[in-house]
N, C-alpha and C positions, 0 to 999 in steps of 0.2 A: 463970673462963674462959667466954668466949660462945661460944655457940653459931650460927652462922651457919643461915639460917630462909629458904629461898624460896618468894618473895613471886609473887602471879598470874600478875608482868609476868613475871620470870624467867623462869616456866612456861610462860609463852607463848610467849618468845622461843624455845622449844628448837625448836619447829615450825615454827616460819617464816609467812608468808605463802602461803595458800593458794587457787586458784580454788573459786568457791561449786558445787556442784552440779549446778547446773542448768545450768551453764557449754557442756557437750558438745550439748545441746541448742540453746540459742544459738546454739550455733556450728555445727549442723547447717541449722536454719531460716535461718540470713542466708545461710550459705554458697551454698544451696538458692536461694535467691531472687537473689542476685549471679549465680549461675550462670546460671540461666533470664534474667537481665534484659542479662549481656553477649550472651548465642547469639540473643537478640533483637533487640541494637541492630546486631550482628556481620552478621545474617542467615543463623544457622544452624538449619535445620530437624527436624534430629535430634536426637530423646531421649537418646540416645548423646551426643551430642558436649556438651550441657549438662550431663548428667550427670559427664562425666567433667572439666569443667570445676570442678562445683559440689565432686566430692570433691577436687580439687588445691587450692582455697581455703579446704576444710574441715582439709586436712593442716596448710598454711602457714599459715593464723589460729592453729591450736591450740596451733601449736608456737612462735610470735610470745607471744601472751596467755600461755603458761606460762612462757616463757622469763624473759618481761619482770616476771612476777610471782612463780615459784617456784624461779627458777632453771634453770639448762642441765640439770642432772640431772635435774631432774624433767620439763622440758620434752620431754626425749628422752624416758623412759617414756611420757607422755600422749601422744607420736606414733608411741610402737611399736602402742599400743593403738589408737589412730584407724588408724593403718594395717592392725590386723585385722578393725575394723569395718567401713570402707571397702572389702576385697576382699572382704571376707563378701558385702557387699551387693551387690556388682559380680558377684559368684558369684548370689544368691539372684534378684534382680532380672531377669537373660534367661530362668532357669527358671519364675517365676512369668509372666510376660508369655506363653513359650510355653504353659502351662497356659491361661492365661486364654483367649486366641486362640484354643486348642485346642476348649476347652469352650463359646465364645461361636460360633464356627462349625457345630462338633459337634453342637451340640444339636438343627440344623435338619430333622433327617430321623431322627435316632436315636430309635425308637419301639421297639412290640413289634413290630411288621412287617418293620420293616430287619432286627430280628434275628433273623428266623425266615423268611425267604423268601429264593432265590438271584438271577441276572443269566439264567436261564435263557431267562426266554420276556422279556427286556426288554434292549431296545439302550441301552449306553452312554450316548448323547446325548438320552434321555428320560427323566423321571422316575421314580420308585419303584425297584422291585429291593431287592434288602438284602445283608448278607454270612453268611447261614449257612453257603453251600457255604465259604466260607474260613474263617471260626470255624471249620467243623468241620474242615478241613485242617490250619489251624494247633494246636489240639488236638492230632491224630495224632501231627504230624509232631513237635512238642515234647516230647510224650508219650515217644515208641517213643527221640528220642533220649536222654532222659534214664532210660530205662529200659535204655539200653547206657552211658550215661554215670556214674552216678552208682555203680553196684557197684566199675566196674572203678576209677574214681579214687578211691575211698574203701579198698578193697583197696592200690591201689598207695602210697596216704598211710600205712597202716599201716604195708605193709613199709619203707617209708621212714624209719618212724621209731622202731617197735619191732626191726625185723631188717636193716635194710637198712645189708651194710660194704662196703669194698673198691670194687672197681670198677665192679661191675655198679648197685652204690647209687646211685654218682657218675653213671654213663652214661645213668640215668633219669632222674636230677636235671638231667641237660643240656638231654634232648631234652623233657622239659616244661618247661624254661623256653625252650627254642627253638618248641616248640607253641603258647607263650603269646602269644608275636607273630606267630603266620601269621597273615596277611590274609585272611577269609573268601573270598575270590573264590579262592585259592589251595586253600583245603580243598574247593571246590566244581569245581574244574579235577580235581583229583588224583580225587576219587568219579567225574567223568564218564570220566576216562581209563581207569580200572580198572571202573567198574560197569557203565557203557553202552557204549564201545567195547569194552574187551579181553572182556568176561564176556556182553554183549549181555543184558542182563537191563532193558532201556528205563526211560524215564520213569516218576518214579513218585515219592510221596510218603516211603517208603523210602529212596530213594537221597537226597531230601534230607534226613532223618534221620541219616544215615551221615555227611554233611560237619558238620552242624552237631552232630556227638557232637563229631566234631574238636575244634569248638572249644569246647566245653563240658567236656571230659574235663582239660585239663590247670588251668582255674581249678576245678574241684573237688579236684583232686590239691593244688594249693598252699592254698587255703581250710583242709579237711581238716587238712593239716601245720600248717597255723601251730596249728590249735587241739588238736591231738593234742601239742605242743610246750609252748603251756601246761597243759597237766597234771601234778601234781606228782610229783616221782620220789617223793617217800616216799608216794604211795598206792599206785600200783607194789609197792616195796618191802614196805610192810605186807601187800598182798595174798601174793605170793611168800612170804612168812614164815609163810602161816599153809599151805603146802603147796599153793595154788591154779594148777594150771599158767598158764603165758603166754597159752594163747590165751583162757581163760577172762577171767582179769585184763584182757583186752583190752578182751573182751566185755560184761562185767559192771559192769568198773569206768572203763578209759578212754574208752569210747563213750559210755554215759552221763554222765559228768563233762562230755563237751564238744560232746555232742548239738546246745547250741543255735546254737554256733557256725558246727556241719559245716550245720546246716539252713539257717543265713543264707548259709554260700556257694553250697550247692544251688541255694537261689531267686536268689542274684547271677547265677549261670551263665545258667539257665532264663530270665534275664530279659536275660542277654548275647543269648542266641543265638532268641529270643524276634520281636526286629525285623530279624533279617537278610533282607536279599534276592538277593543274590551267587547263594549255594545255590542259592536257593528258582528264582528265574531260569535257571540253568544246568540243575538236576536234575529239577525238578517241575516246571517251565516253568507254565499257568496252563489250566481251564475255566471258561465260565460257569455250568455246572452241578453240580450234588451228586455228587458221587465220595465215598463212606464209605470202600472199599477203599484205603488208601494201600501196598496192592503192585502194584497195577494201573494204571496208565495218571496222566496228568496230574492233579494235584490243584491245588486254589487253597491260598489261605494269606494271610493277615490283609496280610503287607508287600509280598505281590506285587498284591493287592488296590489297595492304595493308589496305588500306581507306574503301575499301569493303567490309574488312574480318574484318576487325575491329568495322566496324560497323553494322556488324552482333550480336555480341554480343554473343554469343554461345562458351565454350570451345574450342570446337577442331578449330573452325573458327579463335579465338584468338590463340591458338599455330601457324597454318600457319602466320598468321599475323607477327608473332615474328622471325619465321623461314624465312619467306619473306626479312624479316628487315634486317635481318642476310645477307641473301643472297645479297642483296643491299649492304652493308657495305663491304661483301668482294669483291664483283665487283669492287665497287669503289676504294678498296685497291689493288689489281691486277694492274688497269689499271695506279696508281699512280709509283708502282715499275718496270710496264715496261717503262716505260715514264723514272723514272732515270735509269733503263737497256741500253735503247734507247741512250738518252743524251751524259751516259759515254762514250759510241760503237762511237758515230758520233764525239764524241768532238773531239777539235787539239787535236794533238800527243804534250807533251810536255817534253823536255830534251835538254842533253847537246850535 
């Protein structure tokens, strides 16, 4: 009796015909260059519109040369993937460009001086000035809201998800997901309506702390839940078994477990409510000089800063503007990599 023996060719055959490699490549660089050479001959002057030319030829090539070589079924895979590549980039691409611009502007006045000097004894339409009085406004005012913001939605995430039944669970569950979508100008209507009319308690850095908790409190309450949700019931359970009340187990063992989570939505929120100017416009309204007190009277603040100087319309008032921006952007990126600083430091320890 023989035995039947496959041979290379056979072995070969099982796999088919397949594109080399470097193929996606290829097919990104002509694409690339088709693209810029028709928005050239077309006479189109935007980056955009070549671009989004160069990725429609990058789809249509890929999924052509697959087709025609590896078949329809694979053809479609190789354009499900170019299709995430191509929105990747279509994503990555405006953010980088705004960085660049940001930082290629920014840089022309951001010194030690811009940051440590105010608009006090300097007009708008003349050079120098800096933004401490707003760095330190915006400071407070983020500060004071996240020190109302972050107890109360981290308290209400628990009950939500270790105590919270019946209706009253549900009717919270509503109106922070109804929170989630108010429009800042709306939480900063509702503080003027109540803070400075009905209570007359005036302008003040405060009062714009109080709108923008609004909007800070209900993405920590959903942050919090999601990561309070992944944790596992039998750590729970183990805890309870050995006699250890609820509030303890909470404390001990579910906060910890998902510390790094709750700290990444903290810095999401803080970085939500961070660039608003709705608030900051309505409630703090703006000086050109140093106010530390934010219970008293008008303060500045980094996005009203900008708004100002940009609508001045004058050179030097546009550099600050840009170097403002700048400064805003790195704030927000500080406060993002102490948050995963933070996270890693608290999380379980984990080994063998």
């Amino acid at each position: 009796m023989s035995h039947a023996t496959i041979t290379p060719k056979s072995a070969s055959s099982l796999h088919g015909d397949r594109l080399p490699r470097w193929f996606p490549w290829a097919a990104a660089a002509a694409s690339v260059a088709l693209g810029f050479g028709i928005s050239a001959l077309a006479g189109l002057h935007s980056d955009i519109q070549w671009a989004l030319i160069a990725a429609l030829l990058f789809l249509v090539g890929s999924y052509a040369a697959a087709s025609a070589v590896e078949g329809k079924r694979q053809a479609k895979d190789r354009t499900a993937t170019s299709l995430v590549w191509v929105a990747f980039l279509l994503a990555v691409i405006p953010l980088a460009s705004l960085i660049w611009e940001t930082v290629k502007q920014g840089v022309k006045v951001l010194d030690g001086y811009f940051l440590t000097h105010s608009m006090g004894v300097v007009a708008d339409a003349e050079p120098g000035g800096g933004i401490y009085h707003a760095l330190l406004g915006t400071l407070e005012q983020v500060g004071i809201a996240a020190l109302i913001s972050v107890p109360l939605g981290i308290l209400t995430a628990i009950y939500l998800v270790e105590y919270g039944r019946g209706r009253l669970a549900q009717a919270v569950t509503f109106f922070v997901d109804v929170m989630t979508g108010i429009p800042s100008i709306v939480a900063g209507l509702f503080i003027l309506s109540l803070w400075i009319i009905m209570l007359d308690m005036g302008y003040s850095g405060f009062a714009g702390s109080l709108a923008l908790s609004i909007l800070m409190i209900p993405i920590v309450v959903r942050s919090t839940e999601e990561m309070l949700k992944l944790v596992p019931n039998e750590l729970r359970e183990a805890s309870l078994a050995l006699g250890i009340p609820k509030w303890r187990t909470i404390l001990k063992v579910v906060l910890p477990t998902s510390v790094g989570g709750i700290v990444n939505g903290v810095m999401l929120a803080i970085a939500r409510i961070t660039g608003e100017t709705a608030p900051v416009l309505l409630l703090v309204w703006g000086t050109a000089t140093i106010n530390a007190n934010p219970f008293d009277g008008p303060q500045a603040s980094l996005p009203m800063y900008i708004y100002l100087q940009y609508n001045n319309g004058s050179e030097p008032a546009y550099d600050r503007a840009w170097a403002a921006a700048l400064t805003l952007i790195a704030f927000i990126m500080v406060l993002n990599l102490a948050a995963r600083g933070i996270a890693r430091w608290k999380a379980p320890k984990t080994g063998r």
